[in-house]
C-alpha positions as CSV (number, residue, x, y, z in Angstrom):
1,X,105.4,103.6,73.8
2,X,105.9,102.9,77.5
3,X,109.3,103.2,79.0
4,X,109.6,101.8,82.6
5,X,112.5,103.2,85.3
6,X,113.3,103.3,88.0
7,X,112.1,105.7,90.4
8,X,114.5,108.2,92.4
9,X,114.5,109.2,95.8
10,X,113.3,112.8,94.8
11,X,110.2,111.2,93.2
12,X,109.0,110.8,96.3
13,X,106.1,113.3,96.6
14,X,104.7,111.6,93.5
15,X,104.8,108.3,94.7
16,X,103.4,108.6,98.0
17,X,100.3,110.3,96.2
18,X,99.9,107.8,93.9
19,X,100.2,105.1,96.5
20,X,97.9,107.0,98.5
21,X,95.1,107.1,96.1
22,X,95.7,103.6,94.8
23,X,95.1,102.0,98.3
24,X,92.6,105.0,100.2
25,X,89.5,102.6,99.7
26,X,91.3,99.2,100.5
27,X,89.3,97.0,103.5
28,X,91.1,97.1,105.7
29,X,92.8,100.0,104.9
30,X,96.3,99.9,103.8
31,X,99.3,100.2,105.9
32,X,101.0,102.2,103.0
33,X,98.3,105.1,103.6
34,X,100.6,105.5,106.9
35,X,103.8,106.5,104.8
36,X,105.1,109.9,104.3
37,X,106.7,111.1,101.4
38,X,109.8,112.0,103.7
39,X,109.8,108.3,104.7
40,X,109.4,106.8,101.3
41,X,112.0,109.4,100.2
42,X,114.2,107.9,102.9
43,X,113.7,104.1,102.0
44,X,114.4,105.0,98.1
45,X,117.6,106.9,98.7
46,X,118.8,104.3,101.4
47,X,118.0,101.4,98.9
48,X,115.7,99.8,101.4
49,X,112.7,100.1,98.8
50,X,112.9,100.2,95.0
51,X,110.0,101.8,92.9
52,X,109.6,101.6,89.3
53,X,107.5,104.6,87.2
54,X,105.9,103.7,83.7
55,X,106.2,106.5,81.4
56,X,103.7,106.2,78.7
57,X,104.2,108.1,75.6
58,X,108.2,109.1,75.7
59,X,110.9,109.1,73.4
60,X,113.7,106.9,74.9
């Protein structure tokens, strides 16, 4: 089972990685390789920027 929500602000750390190794061998690089997890933690608490996380495996 996969079970999809959305992401919170103090998911940041994790998203930035995971964005970070998604797009490290992109040509031309990727301008999300330039975000910080304090700036992505901003944009998520603000509302500026939604993320969604996929769960695989839970019991919702």
């Amino acid at each position: 089972m996969i079970a999809i929500k959305k992401a919170a602000a103090e998911e940041a750390h994790t998203i930035t990685g995971l964005m970070h190794e998604a797009f490290r061998q992109t040509t031309p690089p990727s301008s999300s390789l330039l975000e910080t997890a304090q700036q992505v933690h901003q944009q998520l608490a603000s509302g500026i920027e939604l993320a969604a996380i996929a769960l695989q495996n839970t019991h919702t």
